[in-house]
N, C-alpha and C positions, 0 to 999 in steps of 0.2 A: 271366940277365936275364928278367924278369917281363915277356909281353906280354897288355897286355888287348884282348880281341876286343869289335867293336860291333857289333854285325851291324844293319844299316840294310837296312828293309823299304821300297818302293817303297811313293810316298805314294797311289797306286792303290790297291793291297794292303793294307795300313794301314787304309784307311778301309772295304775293306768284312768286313774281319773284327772291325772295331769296330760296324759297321751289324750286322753277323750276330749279335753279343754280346748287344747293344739290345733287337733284333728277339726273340732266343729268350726273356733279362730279362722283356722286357714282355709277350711271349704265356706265359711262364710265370704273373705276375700276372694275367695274365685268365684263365686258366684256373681260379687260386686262389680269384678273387672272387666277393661272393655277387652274383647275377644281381638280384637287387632292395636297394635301398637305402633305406633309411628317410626320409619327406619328411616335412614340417610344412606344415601348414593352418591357418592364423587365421582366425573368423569368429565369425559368431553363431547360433547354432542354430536352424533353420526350421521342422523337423518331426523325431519320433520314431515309430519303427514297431518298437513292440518286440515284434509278432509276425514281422515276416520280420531282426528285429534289424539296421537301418538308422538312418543317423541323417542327416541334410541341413542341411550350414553353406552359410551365405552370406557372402561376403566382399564387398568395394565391385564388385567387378566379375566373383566367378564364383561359382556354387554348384557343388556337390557331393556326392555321396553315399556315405557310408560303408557296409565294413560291419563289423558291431560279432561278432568272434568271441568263443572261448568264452574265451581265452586274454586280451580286450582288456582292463588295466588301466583302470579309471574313478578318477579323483581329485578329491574336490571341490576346492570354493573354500579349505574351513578346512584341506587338506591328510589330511583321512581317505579311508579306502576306500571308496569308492561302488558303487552299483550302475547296473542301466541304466537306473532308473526314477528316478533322479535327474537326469537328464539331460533340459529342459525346455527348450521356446521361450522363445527370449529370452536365455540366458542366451549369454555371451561363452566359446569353448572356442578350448584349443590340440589341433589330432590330429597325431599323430605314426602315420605309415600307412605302406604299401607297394603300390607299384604293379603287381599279379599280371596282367600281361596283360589290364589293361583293368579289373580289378576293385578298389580299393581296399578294403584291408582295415587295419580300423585296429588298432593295436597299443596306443596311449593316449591316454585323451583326460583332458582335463585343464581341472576349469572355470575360467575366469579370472575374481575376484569384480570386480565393476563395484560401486565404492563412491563414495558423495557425502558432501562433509563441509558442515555447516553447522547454525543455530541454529533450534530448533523454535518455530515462530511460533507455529500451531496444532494441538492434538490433538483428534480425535474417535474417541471409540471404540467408541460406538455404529454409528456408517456407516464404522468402519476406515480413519480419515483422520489422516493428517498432513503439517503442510507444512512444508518445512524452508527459512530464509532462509539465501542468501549471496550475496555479492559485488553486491548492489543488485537480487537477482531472487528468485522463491518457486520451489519446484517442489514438487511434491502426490506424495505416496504413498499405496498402497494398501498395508494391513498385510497381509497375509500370514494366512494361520491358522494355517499353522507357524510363524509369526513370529517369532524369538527376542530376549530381551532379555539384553545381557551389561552390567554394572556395572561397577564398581573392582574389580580385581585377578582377574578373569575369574569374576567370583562371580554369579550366576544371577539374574537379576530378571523383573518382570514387566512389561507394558505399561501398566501403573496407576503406574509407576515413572517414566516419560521426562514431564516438562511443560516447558509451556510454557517458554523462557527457557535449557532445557538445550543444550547445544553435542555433538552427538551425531554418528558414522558410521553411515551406512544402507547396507549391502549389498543391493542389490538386483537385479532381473531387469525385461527389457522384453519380454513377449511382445508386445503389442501397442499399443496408443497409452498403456496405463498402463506406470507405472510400481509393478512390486509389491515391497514393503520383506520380506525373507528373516531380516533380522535390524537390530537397532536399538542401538549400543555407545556408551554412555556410561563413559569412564572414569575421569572424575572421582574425586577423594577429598570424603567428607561432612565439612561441622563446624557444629557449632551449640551458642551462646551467647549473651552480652549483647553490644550494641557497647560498648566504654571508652574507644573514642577514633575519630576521623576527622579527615583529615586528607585536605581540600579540594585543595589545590594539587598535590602526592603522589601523590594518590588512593591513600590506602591507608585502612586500616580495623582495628582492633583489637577484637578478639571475645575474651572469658570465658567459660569451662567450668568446672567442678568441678574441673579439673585444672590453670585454670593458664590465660596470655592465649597468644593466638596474630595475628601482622599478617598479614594482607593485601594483595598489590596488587592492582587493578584492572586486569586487560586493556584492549587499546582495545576488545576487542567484549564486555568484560563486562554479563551483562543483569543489569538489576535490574528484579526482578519486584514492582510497586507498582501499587495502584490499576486493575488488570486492564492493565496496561500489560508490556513487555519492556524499556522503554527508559526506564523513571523515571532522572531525574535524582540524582545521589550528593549532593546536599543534602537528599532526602528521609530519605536514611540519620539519623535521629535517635541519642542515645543512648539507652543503657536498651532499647533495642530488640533485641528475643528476636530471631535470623534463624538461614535454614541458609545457607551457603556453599557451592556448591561449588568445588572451585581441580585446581590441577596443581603438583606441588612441582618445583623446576625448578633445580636447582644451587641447595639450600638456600633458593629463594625460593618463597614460596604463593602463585600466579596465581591471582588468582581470575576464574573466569566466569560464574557465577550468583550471583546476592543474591537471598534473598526473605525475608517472613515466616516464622519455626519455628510458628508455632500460629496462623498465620491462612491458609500454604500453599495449602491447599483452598479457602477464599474467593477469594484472591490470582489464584489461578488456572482460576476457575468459569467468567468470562467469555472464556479465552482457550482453554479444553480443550472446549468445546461453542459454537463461537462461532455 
């Protein structure tokens, strides 16, 4: 006959060679770990000291200061590799650091792009001004001299390219009570030809090319650029009328959000680009 043995440990006993198991497990894991952990910083950048290579964010309620080793990855805002002289007041950064007995040393900083969307009311480009409307309010940028302009399908423009009426994103920076525009993205698609048809109630619009009609709808915030105006009324839209378009093609539908003259543009837009 088969007898099975239990051997039953005193519930004293038990529990502290279960505590001593614990105890060794987990001073084993400290012993393994690394002594500094990696932390994240949210803020906005205060100062650069890129002789003792420093950098100082401010968050709503603490500043701080890094430091920027040799090793420190810088990543802009468009996701390439930076340097440390890219790295300016004003701008929005994530650090990811270590805390070396009192010294923070950053390991990445990472800019985060602060972008505003809305519709360019005015341009000057003489005194590097533009204002961009939304949501019932203006707010004014300063261009940048490095200023970039991106168009449709990431294709390269210039600032002689963005007018009045355009629906544009502005990346930009706040060092100080300005706001400075870093780059200017209009992604629109262009079209330009005759009107063949409008349609009031709709609001859509039929436009002729060389190649062939193409409709239109009308956004609710599409400008039509008339009369030094962004807001002409789509009864102004006549036929036979040369215009450019630009839209957004959207599950096989053409948004459109600027209408203007094709060969009066520059007039159209004289009194709204130097106002």
């Amino acid at each position: 006959m088969k007898i099975n043995t239990i051997w039953k440990w005193p519930a004293g006993v038990l529990s502290a060679a279960a505590l001593g198991a614990l105890a060794g497990t987990a001073a084993t894991s400290l012993d393994n770990a690394s002594p500094m952990m990696d932390k994240q910083f949210l803020g906005r950048v205060e100062s650069v000291n890129n002789q003792e290579h420093q950098i100082t964010v401010g968050s709503l309620l603490r500043h701080r200061t890094f430091d920027l080793g040799a090793h420190c990855a810088i990543i802009r805002w468009d996701g390439a590799a930076g340097m440390a002289n890219d790295l300016r007041p004003g701008q929005k950064v994530t650090i990811r650091y270590q805390n070396a007995q009192g010294v923070l040393a950053a390991d990445r900083v990472e800019q985060n792009a602060m972008r505003f969307h809305g519709m360019v009311k005015t341009v000057d480009l003489n005194r590097r001004l533009m204002t961009l409307h939304a949501w019932d309010r203006d707010r004014r940028f300063v261009l940048g001299e490095d200023c970039k302009v991106v168009l449709h399908d990431g294709e390269k423009g210039a600032l002689e390219n963005i007018k009045p009426g355009d629906h544009v994103a502005v990346v930009y920076e706040s060092p100080s009570d300005a706001d400075i525009a870093r780059e200017v993205i209009r992604p629109s698609e262009s079209f330009t030809g005759s009107i063949v048809a409008v349609d009031l109630p709709r609001r859509t619009v039929s436009v002729k090319d060389m190649f062939g009609v193409k409709q239109f709808s009308l956004g609710n915030r599409c400008s039509i650029v008339m009369n030094g105006r962004t807001d002409a009324p789509l009864m102004d839209v006549r036929l036979r009328d040369r215009l450019t378009i630009l839209y957004d093609e959207v599950n096989g539908v053409n948004v459109a959000n600027r209408i203007a003259p094709a060969e009066n543009t520059r007039e159209a837009d004289t009194a709204l680009t130097n106002p």
